[in-house]
Structure formats: C-alpha cells, structure tokens
LOROBA-320435 format. One record per residue: residue in one letter; z, x, y of N, C-alpha, C in turn. Coordinates in steps of 0.2 Angstrom, whole numbers, plus 5000, padded with zeros to 4 digits. Layout:
AZXYZXYZXY...
//
This chain:
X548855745470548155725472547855675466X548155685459547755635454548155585454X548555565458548855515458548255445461X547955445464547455375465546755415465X546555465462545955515463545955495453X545355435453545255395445544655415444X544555465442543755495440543555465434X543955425428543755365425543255315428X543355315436543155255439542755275444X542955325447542555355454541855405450X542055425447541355475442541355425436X541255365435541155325431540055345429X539955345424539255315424538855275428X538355265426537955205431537955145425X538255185420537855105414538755095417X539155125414539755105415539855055422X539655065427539855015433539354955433X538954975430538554925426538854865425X539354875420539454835415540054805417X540354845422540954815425540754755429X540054785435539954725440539654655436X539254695429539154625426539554555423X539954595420540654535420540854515424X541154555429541354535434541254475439X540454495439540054455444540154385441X539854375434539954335429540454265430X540954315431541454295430541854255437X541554295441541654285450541454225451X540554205450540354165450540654075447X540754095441541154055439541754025444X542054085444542554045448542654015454X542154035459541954015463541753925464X541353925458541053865456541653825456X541853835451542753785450543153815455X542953825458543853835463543553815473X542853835473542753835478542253775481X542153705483541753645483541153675488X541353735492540853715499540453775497X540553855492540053865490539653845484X539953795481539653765473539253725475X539053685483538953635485538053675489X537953755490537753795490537453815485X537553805481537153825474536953785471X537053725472536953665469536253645474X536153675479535653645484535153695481X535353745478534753795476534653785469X534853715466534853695458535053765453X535653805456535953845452536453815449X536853845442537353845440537553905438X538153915437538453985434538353995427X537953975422537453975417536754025420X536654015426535854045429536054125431X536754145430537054215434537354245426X536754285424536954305418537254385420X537154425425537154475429536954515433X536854555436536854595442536054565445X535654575439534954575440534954495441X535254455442535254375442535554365450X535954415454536254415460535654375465X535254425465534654375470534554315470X534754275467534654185464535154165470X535854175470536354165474535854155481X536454105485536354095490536654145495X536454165500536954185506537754165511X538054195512538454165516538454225523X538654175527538454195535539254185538X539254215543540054205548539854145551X539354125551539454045551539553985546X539454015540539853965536540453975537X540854045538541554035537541854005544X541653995549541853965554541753895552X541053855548541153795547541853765542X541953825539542153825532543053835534X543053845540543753865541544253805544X544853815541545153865539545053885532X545253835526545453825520544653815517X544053815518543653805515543153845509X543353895510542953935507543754005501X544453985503544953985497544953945491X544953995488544653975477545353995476X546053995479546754005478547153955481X547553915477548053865480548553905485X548553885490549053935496549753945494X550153915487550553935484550654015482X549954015480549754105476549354155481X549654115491549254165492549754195496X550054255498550654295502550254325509X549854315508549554365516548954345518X548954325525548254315530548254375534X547554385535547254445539546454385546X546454435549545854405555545554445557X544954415558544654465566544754425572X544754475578545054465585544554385587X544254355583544054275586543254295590X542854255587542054245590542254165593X541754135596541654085601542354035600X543054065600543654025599543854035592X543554025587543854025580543654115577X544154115575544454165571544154175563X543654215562543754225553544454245551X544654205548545254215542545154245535X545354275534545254325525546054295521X546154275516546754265514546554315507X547454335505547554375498548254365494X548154365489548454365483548854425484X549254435480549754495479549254535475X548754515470548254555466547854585473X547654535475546854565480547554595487X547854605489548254675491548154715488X548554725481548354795477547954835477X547254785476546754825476546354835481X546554805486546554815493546654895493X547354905494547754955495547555025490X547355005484546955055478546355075482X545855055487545355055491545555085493X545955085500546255155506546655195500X546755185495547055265492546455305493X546055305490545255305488545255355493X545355325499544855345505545255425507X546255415508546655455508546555525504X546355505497546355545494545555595495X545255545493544455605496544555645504X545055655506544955695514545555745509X545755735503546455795500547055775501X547255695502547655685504548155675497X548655685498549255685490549955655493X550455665490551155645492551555685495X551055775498551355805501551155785507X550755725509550555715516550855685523X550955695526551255625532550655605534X550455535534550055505535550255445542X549955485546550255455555549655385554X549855335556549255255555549455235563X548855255566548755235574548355205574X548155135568547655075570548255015570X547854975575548354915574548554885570X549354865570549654805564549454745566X549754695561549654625563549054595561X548654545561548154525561547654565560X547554615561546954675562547154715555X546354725551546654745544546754835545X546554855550546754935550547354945546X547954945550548554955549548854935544X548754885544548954865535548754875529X547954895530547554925524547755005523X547755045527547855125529548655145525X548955085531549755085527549855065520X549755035516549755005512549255105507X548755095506548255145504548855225505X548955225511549655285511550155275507X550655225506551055225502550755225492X550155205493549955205483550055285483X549555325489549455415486550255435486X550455405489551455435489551555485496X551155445501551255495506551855475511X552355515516552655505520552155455525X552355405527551955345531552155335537X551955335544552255335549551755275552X552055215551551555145553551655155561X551255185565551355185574551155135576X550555115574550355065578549755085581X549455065588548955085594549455095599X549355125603549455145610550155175612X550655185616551055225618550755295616X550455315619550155395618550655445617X551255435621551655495622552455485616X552255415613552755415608552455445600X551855425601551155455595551355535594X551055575599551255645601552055665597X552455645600552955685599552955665591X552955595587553155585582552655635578X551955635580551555675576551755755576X552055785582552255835583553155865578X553455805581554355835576554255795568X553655775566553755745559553255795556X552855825557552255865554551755815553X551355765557550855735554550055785551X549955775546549555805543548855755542X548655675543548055645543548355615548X547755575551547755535555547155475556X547555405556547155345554547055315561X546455315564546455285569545655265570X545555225577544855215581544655295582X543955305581543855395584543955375591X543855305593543955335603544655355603X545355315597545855335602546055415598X545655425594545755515590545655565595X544955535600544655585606545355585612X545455525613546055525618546555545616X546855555609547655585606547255675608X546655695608546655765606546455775615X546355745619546355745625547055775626X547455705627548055695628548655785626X548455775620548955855619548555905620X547955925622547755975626548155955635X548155915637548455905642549355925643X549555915636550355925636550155985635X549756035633549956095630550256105624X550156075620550656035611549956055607X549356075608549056075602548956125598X549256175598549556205594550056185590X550356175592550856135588551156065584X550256065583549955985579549856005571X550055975566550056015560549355975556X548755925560548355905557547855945553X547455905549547255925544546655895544X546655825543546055765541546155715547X545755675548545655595549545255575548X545555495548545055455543544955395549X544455385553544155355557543755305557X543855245560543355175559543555135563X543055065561543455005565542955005573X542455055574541855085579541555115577X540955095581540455165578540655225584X540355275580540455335584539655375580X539655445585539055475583539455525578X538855575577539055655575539455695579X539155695587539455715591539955725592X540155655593540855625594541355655587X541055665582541355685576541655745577X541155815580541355865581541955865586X541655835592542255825597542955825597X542955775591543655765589543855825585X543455845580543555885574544055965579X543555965584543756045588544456015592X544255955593544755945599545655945596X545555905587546255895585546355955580X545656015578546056045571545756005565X545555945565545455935559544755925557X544655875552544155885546543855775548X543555755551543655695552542955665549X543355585544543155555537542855485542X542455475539542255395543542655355537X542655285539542855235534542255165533X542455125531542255075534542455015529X542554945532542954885530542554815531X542554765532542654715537543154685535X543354625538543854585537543654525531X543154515533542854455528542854505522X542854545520542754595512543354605509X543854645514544554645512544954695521X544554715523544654775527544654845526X544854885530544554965528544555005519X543855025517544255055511543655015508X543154975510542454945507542355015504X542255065510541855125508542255175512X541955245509542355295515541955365512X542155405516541655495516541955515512X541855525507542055615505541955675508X542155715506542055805509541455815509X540855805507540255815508539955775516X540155715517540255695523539455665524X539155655519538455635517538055555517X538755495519538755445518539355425516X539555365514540055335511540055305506X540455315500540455295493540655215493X540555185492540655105489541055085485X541655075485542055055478541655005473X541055025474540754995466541254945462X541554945459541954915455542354845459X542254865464542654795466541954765472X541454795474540954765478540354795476X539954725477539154735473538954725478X538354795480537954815490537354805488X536954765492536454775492535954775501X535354795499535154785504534454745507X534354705512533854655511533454645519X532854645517532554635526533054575529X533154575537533454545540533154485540X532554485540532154415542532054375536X531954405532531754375527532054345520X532654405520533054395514532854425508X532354455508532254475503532554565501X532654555494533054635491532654705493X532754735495532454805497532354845492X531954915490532154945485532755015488X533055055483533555085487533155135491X533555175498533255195500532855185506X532855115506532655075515532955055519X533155055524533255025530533354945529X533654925529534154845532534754825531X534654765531535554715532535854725527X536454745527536754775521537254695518X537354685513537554625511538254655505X538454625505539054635500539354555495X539754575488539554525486540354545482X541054505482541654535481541554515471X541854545469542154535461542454535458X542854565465543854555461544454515463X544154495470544554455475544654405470X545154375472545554295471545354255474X545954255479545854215484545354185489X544954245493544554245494543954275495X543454265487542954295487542354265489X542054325493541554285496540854315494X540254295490539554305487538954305491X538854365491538054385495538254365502X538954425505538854395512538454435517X538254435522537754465525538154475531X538454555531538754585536538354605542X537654585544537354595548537354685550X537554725546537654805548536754815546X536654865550536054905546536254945542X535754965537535955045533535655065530X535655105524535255155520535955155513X535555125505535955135501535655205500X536055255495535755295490536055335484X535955325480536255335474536155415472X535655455476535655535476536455575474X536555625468536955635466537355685471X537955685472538555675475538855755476X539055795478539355885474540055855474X540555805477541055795475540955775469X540655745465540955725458540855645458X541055595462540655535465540255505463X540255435459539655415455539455355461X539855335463539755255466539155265473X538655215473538355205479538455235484X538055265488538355285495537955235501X538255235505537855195512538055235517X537355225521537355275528537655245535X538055295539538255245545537955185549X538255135548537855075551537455105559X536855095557536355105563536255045568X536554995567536554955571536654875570X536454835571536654755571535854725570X535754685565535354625565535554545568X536154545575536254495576536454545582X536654515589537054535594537654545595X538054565591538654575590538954645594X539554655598539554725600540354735597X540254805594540854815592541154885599X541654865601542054885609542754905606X542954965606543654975606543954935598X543454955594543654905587543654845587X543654795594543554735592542654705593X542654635589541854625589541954555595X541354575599541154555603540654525604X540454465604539954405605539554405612X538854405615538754395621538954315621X539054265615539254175617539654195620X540254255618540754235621540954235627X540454285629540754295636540354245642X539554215638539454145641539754095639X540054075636540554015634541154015641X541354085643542054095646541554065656X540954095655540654105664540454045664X540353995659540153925660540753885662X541153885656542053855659542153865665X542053915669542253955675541953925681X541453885680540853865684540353895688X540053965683539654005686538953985683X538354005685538054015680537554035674X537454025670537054075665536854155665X537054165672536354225674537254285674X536954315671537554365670537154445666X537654505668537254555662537754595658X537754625652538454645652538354725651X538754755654538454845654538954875649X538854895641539354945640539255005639X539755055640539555135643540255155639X540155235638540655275635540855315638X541455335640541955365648542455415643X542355475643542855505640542955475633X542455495628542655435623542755375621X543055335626543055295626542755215630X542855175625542155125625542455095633X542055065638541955035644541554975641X541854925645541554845648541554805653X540754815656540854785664540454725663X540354665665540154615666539954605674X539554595673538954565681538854515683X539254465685539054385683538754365693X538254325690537754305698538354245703X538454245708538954195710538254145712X538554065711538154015714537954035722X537353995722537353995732538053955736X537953915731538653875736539653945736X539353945729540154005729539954085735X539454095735539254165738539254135746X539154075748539054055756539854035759X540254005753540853985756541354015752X541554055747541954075745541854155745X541654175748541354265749542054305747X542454275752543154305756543654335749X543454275744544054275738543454315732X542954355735542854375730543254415723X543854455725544154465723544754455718X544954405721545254335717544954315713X544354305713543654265707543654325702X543554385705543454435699544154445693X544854415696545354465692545454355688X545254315692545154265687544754255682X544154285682543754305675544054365672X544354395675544454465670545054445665X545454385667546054365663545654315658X545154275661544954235654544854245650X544354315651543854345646544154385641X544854415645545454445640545654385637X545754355637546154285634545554265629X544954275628544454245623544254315619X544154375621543754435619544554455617X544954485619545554505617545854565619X545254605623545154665627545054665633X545054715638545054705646544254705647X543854665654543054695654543254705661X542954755662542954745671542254705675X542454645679542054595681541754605687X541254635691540954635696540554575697X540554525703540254465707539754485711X539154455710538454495712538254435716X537754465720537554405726536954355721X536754305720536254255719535754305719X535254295711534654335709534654375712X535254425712535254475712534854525705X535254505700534954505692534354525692X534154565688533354575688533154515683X532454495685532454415680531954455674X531854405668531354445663530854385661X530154405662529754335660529854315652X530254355648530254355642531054345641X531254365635532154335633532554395640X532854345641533154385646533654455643X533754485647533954565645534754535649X535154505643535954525645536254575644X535954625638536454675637536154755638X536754805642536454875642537054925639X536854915633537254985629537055065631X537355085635537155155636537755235630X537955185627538255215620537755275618X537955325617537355365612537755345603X537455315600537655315593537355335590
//
C-alpha cells in the first residue's frame, strides 16, 4: 500500500504545497508565454507579462480560458509541445462538431497515472488487488487513466472496457476482482445484473471508484448494498488530464485535489471574481505540471465548495465538494457531455424547427434521453404516415453528433408548452 500512498506529498504542509504551487506556477506561466502565441496573446491584452506572476497570490491577474477558446484554438493552438515530444491524444465525446483534444508527453502520462494511483490507493488498494476497469478505452480518459493509475500501485489489471455485461461478470467472478472502476450507473446495473444471475455471493468486491456522472448519496448506498463494496467518487475532466484531478478518501467527506500538480480556485460565475473558501461557485483550475498541454485558469463550469477543514485520513491537499451543478447548460448522460446546441444544431439540418424539449429521467440507475421535437404544419398535414421513419432518422443523427442513443418522440405543431420568458428546453428529473 506505500507503494503510491506519498505522505511527503499527500500530508505535505500547507506552506509546503505552497511553495510547490509557487514555483511551479512560476514557472508554467513562463512557459506558456514562450511556447504558447494564443495564450500569450491573452495576456498581452491584459498588459501582463510573466514578470507580473510572481505567485499563487498573483493567479487572479491571469486571464481565463473557456471550452471556447479550445475550440477556436483547436486543434494545435493551445500545445506548448512540438508533436515530436508528444505520444498520446485523449478527447471528449465532441460539443457542436468539434471535439476538445488534451495532448501528453510521456511526463504528463506519468503523472497523469501518479493521480489514478492516488485515487486506488485511498479506497486500500495495494498490489494484492485485481483492479476490474469498466470505463471506456480509447478517446475517453476513463480507461486509460484508471488502467494506467492500477498498474503504478502494482495491481492485477483487467482493462474490460464498457459493456458486455455477461463477459464483466464471469471475469470479475473467475479472476477475484476486488475494485471496480466504473460510471455508478453501470456499477448499479453490474449489481443488478448478478443479483439476477445469483453470483453475488460469489463477487470478491471490496471498493469502487466511480465517475465520469453525477450520482447522488442515494445512489452511493444503492450500489454499496447492492455490490458488497465501499464506493469512492472520483473526478477528472479531459481538458485537466482525466480522472484522478481529485478523488474520496475513506472519510468520504469530499475529494482531495492533487494540490501539487493543480491549483483550485473558486469564483462567482458571473463575475469572475475569487471567492473566499467555503462558498459556492465555478470551480476553476490552473495545471503546473503538464507539458504539453497546460492550460491556466480554466473554468470547468462545475459548481462547488472548496475546504481546507482537517482531514482524519491524514490528507493535507484541498478538498471540493461533489459538483452541484453547471453554470452553463451542459448535461452530463451516461458519462458523456451533452450540449442542448447540439441537439438544435442536428433538428435544424433535419428541417424541423427550433421548438423542441429535451426530458432527461433516471430508469433503474440509469441515465434516459428523450427529445420532443414539434413537427412543421406542412410535415404534420402530409407526412403523418412516416411518423415513424422520421423518429428512428433523428434518433441515428443525434447518435452520430451526441455519441449516445436519445429516444425521439414527434409531437403535433405547438404542441410544446410555449414560455413568455427563455423558453424551458430542458427537464431533468434526476434527483442529484
């Protein structure tokens, strides 16, 4: 267990990680400036120079970055690393067509991968563990981060993937899986699932380490009773590095912040302005060890709560409280992030229009997506017949844009309840 469990670093001081983030930042910024034109270009608008960023207490100066820079900026625009020195691309599942891209260095893997130890280790995970990874590979940083973070603690690694349920089962059943890295919805459905085969007995779980969706408390116990285990939140983005930003320890109080490698702050959504700890807002983050691509003062749009309150694990590093919600419309479904553009981007190509509403609801754990779109007068008076043709045509677009299934219901003209005010597209009936 003391193999990735660095109480030098994790029970560090407060001066101590101090002085880490201050060089670092230091030092970030500099490089930024020379290596990166379209954030220098940025600072330059705000008459800064990396002269003006003598430390932590200077970060407010910096300008913002938004997922709209990285779209303008994309693909190669915001890489402070020649694509010679860089071995791996990661992504998110694509907003309005374009894709955020994260690029890494063989360094920013490591510590990438140093992050998901981090996380492994705080649930007691060691090198007597089978560690089962049932987030996505490929583009999606689950699987990669998790797998990577499982081989640093030295555990048996069982990369599965998402989905084949019944191939999950048996390997988790004839190999002794003992953690389990997954979405909690498809944790809720594996502990479905083997209460349905009669096998949950004969599950050797212990921990999971859950992300990639919000989930409630509820939902935490659900799982907890349903698989035997002890279940850890995580949390990541793609833009940061992917999971292993932050993660629970056993007190289950919050999640710690790798401090050392990301500097959190929190800020009114509207305003911009730094919170003291302790309030409610847009949680921001600002990298200091990335190479490749670091990216300064970005604003994850998540809400939250820092606090620095001492810890009974042992844990010096910040903690933030489960994301409360979004200061932007964004929906996160089945781990992927969801846009309402997107799904108006796909009903206007289609030739529908604008009046649409989108319902998302929770069915057994798992996350549901229906879309309501109003058919024109002329579609509704002459094409009735094919309603159904029209619904599984939209339901393949929207898979082809969103990257997930929605189920598409065609409603008769002003049907839609109208709003004298911003129109109401969206109904989350989620309890979060």
């Amino acid at each position: 267990m003391e193999r990735y469990y660095q109480p030098e670093i994790e029970c560090a001081s407060r001066e101590q990680i101090l002085a880490w983030q201050n060089e670092r930042l230091v030092n970030q910024v500099q490089n930024v400036w020379d290596n990166v034109p379209y954030y220098r270009k940025k600072m330059e608008e705000k008459g800064l120079t990396p002269k003006d960023i003598k430390g932590v207490e200077d970060l407010h100066k910096l300008p913002f970055l938004t997922k709209d820079d990285l779209r303008e900026a994309y693909p190669y625009g915001l890489l402070a690393r020649p694509l010679k020195d860089c071995v791996r691309v990661q992504s998110t599942s694509g907003t309005t067509g374009k894709r955020v891209i994260a690029f890494y260095t063989q360094h920013d893997l490591d510590l990438w991968e140093d992050c998901c130890a981090r996380a492994i280790v705080a649930t007691g995970g060691t090198n007597e563990d089978v560690c089962h990874v049932s987030y996505g590979y490929g583009l999606f940083t689950g699987g990669p981060g998790l797998n990577g973070g499982s081989h640093r603690v030295g555990c048996l690694t069982l990369p599965m993937s998402s989905g084949n349920t019944e191939r999950q089962l048996q390997f988790m059943v004839d190999l002794g899986s003992t953690i389990l890295c997954c979405t909690p919805s498809y944790a809720a459905y594996l502990a479905e699932s083997a209460a349905e085969r009669g096998i949950r007995d004969k599950l050797k779980l212990r921990a999971g380490i859950f992300g990639a969706e919000a989930w409630s408390e509820e939902m935490r116990h659900e799982i907890e009773k349903g698989l035997g285990i002890k279940a850890y939140d995580i949390y990541g983005l793609t833009e940061i590095s992917g999971p292993g930003v932050s993660f629970e320890c056993s007190e289950q109080n919050g999640m710690h912040i790798n401090e050392d490698h990301f500097i959190a702050e929190i800020i009114d959504p509207n305003t911009g302005e730094v919170l003291p700890e302790g309030e409610k807002g847009e949680l921001v983050f600002t990298s200091i060890t990335k190479e490749a691509f670091p990216l300064l003062r970005y604003r994850t749009r998540d809400i939250c709560v820092l606090s620095r309150k001492p810890c009974s694990c042992g844990r010096t590093h910040v903690r933030m409280s489960k994301p409360m919600g979004r200061s932007d419309d964004m929906l996160i479904i089945k781990g992927v992030n969801v846009f309402p553009s997107q799904i108006e981007t796909v009903l206007l190509e289609q030739g529908y229009a604008a009046n649409y509403q989108i319902i998302v609801d929770r069915v057994n754990n798992s996350d549901t997506l229906e879309i309501q779109v109003e058919m024109t007068p002329e579609m509704f008076s002459d094409q009735l017949s094919h309603v159904a043709e029209q619904e599984k045509q939209l339901v393949n677009a929207l898979k082809a844009m969103l990257g997930i299934y929605a189920k598409v219901r065609l409603v008769a003209p002003k049907s839609i309840a109208r709003s004298e005010g911003k129109a109401v597209r969206l109904i989350d009936k989620r309890k979060i």
